[in-house]
N, C-alpha and C positions, 0 to 999 in steps of 0.2 A: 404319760399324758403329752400331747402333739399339741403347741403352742400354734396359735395361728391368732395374723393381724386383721383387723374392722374398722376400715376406716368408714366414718359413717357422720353427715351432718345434722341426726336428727337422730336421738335417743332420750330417753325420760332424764330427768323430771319433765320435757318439753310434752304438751299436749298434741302432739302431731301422729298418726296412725303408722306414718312412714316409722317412728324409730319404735313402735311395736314388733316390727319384723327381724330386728337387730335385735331387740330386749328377749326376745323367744331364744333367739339362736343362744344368747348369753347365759342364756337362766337352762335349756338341756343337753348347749354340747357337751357337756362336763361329763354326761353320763352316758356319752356316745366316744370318752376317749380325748378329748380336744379342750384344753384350754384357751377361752377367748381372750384377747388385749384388743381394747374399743378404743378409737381415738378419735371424738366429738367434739365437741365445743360448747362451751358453759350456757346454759338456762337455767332462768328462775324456775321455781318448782311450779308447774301447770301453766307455765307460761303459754300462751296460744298466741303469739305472732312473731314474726320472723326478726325486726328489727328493734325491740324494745332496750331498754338502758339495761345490763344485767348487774344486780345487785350482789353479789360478790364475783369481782372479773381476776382472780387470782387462779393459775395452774391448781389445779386440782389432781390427785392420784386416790382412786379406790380401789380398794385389791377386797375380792368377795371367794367364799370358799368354790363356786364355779367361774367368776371370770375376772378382770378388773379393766378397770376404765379411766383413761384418763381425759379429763375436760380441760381444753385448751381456753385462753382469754377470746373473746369475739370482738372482734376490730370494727367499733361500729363507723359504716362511711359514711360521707357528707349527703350521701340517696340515704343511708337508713335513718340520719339524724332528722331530713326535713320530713320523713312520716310524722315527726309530731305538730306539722304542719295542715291538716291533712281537708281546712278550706282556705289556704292560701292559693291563690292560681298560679303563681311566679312558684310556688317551693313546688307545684304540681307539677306543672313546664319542666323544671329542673331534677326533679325526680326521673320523668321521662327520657330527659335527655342523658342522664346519668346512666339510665339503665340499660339504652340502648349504646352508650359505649362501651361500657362494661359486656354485654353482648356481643358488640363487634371486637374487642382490646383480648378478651378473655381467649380466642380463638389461635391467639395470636405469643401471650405473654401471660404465664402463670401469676404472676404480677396484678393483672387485673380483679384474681381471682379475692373477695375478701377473707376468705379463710385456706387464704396460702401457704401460713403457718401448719398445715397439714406435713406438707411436702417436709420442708427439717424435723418436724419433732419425730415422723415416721422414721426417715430417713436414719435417724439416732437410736431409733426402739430397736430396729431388722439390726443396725451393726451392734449394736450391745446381745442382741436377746437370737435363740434358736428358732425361728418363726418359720413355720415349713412350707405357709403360702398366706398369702394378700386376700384378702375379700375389699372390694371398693362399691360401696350401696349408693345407686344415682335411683331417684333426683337427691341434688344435683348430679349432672353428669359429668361435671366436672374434676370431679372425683377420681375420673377415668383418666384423665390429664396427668393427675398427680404420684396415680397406680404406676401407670407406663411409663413417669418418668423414673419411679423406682425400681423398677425391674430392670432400666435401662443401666441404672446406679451402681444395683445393689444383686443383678441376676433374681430375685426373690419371684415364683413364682404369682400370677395373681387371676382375680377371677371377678370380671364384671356382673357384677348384679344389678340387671334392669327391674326395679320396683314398679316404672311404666314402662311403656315402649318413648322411645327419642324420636328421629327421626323419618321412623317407619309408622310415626302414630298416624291412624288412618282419616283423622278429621282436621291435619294442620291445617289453618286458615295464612297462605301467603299471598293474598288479595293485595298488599301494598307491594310497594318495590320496594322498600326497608324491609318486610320483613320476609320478602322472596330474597333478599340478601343475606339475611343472619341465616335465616334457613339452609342458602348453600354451602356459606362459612361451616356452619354445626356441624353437615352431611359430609364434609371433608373432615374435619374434625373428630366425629365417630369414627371413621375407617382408618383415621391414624392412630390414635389413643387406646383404639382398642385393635392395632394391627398387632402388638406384640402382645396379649390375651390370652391365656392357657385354653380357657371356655369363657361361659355365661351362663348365667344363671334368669331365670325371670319367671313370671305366674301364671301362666295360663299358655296350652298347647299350641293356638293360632299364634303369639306375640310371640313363640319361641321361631314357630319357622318365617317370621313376618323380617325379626332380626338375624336369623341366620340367615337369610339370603344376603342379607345388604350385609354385613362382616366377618362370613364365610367360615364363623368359628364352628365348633361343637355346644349345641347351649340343652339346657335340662331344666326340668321345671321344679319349682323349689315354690307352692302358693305360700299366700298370707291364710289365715286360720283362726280361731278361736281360743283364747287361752282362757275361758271360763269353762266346766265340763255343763253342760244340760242337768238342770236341777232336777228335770225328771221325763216321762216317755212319751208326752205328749207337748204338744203347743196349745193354748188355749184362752180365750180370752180372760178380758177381767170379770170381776163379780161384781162390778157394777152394774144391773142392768135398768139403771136406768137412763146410759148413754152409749152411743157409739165411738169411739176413739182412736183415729190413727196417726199416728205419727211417724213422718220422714226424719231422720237426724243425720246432721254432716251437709257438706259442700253440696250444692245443687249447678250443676255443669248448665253452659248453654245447650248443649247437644244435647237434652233429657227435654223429652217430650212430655212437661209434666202438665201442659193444658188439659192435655187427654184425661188424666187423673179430675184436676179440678174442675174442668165441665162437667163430668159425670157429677160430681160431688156437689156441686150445685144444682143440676135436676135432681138427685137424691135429698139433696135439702129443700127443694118445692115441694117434693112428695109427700116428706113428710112432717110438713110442715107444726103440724098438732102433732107428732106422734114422739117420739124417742128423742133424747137430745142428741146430738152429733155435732163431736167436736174433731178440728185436723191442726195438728200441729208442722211446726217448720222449725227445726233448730239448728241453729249454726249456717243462714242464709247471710249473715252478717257478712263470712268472708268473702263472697264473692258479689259487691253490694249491687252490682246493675241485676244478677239475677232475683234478689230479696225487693229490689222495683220490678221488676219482670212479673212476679209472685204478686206483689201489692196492686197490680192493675189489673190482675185477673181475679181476684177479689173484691174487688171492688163492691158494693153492695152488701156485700156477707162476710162482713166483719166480724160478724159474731161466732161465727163458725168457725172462722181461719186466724190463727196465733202464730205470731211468727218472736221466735228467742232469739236471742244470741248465742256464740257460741258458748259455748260453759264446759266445765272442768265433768270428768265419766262420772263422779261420785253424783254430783246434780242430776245427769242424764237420767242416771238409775231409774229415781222417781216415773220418769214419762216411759219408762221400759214397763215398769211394774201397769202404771196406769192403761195404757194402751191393750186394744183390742187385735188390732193391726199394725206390722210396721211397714212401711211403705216403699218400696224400689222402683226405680223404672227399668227401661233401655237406654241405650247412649247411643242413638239414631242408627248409622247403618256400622258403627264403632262393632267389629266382633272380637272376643277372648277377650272382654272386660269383666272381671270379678271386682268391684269394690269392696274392701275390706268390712265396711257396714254387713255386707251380705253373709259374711260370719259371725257379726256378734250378735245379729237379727237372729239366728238359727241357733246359736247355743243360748238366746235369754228366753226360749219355752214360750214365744208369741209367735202366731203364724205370721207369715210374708205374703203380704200383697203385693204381688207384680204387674204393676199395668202402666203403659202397654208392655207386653210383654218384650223380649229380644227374642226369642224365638233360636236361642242360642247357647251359653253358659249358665247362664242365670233360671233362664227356663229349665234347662236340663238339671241342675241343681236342685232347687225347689224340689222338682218330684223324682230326682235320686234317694233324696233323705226326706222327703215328706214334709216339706219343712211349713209349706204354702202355697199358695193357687195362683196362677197368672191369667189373665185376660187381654184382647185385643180388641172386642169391641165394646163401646161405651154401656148398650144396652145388656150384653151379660154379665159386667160388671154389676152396672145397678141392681139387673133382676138379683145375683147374690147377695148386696147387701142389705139388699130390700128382705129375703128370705131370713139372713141375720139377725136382723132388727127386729124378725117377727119370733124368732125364738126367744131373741131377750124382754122382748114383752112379755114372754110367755117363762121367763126366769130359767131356760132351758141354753145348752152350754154348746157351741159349737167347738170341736176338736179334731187337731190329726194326730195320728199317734206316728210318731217319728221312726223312721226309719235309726238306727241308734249307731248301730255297726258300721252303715255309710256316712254318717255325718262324723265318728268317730275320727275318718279318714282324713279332714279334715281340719284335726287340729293340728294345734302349734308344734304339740310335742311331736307329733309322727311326720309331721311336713319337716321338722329339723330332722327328722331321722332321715329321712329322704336326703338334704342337705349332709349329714355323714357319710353317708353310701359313695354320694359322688366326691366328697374328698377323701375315702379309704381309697379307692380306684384311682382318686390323682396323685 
């Protein structure tokens, strides 16, 4: 069994989708040959934000029959403390200005970084332990700072894992001159961090050649995936019919045209105004809050219609899985090789995907790879479908796709880690 390091800021208990792709790798390299050693940092169980008090801040060591992990203390800073400040104007000021030092300091002084403590405890794991190579999982990317300075250390081979793209992401906004500054600092900062890099790893085929250009490695696609199996060979709605039901769940980005969606969904609510009830949900708008006002003024009027949650722990989610007719995706405007990780768990919980507007891209090609759901790009074939929908459930009659099973197989967590094997047999 081939020991290998994970250094990773974001793994369970924390409620983040990011330490899903770390918690996969942990749970089937074992059966690919590879024992994993994790080195994260302490969360509450289902904890859903970044800077909270953690209620036992003591080293931690788990050792599991495929991996183990060790939870470092989290150093929380004077920026995470005034989050529980969060309508004082003065701790907002100060949070700001905190953060963009820390942005500009971190480029400069691992020091900056607050989970610096990365660097020595790794640094002690590789001399103690046979570790045949580094994995580093950004965001944060900082991570890659700490990678490179071990390998510098310690010769340990290692292998950047972009979960997003950094500074090849195709929508950066540096409209100010502070953040056309951090921008050039980071851009300098990836090509050094990651100049001493064996490969890279990241999710989607456009982001792979988007970053190999800009840090001239070898990179190989390694997606995020589903780690529930499809309950069964179709997608299909619920058996209530006496409502319509769709629900978005997760972060709603500014770059997601989701007007497109709620216009339609508001003449489809004129239409039918006496007929079917039609409900849309929004959960977890909470964390990005101008977008969850963005969403509230375009509802305006049809309140009834449009519920917006917070975010909440998977087991809550469940419910609005189960309940729902539709679950809801967009595009990320002219953004290409974006998969959101939603877009797999949409696909293995047996409810069709509504894509609109569509991308005309990953997400599109997806859907009718595996059958998973329909996309659209104008307002009125939209409605004409759900208007058609509506008139089957009145009529207690079941709209379904029958999945493609074999390509959605493809996939999942376990066979994307096997993919992840492949490229460390070969290294």
């Amino acid at each position: 069994m081939k020991k290998i390091l994970i250094i990773a800021y974001f793994f369970p208990p924390a409620n983040f989708v990011g330490g899903d792709r770390i918690a996969a790798w942990a749970k089937y390299l074992h059966k690919l040959g590879y024992f994993p050693t994790i080195v994260t940092r302490n969360w509450n169980d289902g904890q859903k934000d970044l800077t909270g008090r953690i209620e036992d801040n003591t080293l931690k060591h788990d050792v599991f029959e495929t991996y183990e992990v060790y939870r470092l203390p989290y150093k929380r800073t004077l920026r995470d403390k005034l989050n529980s400040y969060p309508n004082s104007i003065i701790a907002s000021f100060l949070r700001r200005f905190l953060s963009f030092l820390e942005l500009f300091i971190q480029n400069f002084s691992m020091l900056a970084i607050p989970y610096a403590n990365f660097y020595d405890f790794s640094l002690d794991l590789i001399k103690q332990g046979d570790y045949k190579c580094l994995i580093a999982s950004g965001r944060p990317f900082q991570l890659f700072s700490i990678a490179s300075k071990l390998k510098k250390r310690t010769g340990i081979p290692w292998i950047a894992d972009y979960r997003d793209e950094w500074n090849t992401f195709q929508n950066k906004n540096n409209d100010s001159f502070l953040l056309s500054m951090i921008h050039n600092l980071e851009a300098k900062s990836e090509l050094s961090w990651t100049s001493n890099a064996d490969l890279f790893i990241t999710v989607s085929e456009s982001w792979k050649e988007n970053i190999q250009k800009v840090i001239r490695k070898n990179g190989f696609v390694v997606m995020n995936g589903f780690d529930t199996k499809p309950s069964s060979a179709s997608a299909v709605l619920s058996n209530d019919f006496g409502k319509l039901e769709i629900s978005y769940i997760g972060t709603l980005y500014s770059y997601q045209p989701i007007e497109f969606f709620i216009q339609s969904m508001k003449e489809l609510i004129l239409r039918s105004k006496n007929g079917i009830k039609i409900k849309v949900n929004f959960i977890g708008l909470n964390i990005m809050p101008e977008q969850e006002q963005r969403v509230s003024n375009l509802i305006k009027g049809f309140e009834d219609y449009f519920f917006l949650y917070d975010r909440m722990p998977k087991i809550e989610m469940q419910q609005f899985y189960e309940n729902a007719d539709f679950l809801l995706a967009t595009s990320f405007d002219e953004i290409k090789g974006w998969y959101p990780v939603k877009i797999f768990e949409y696909a293995a919980s047996g409810k069709p995907i509504l894509l609109c507007p569509s991308d005309n891209d990953v997400l599109a090609n997806f859907v009718k790879e595996t059958n998973t759901g329909v996309s659209f790009n104008k307002t009125s074939e939209l409605i004409d479908f759900l208007s058609k929908v509506i008139l089957k459930k009145t009529k207690n009659e079941m709209f379904e796709l029958k999945l493609n099973l074999n390509s959605l197989e493809t996939y999942s967590r376990e066979n994307q880690t096997k993919k992840l094997a492949l490229i460390l047999d070969k290294f």
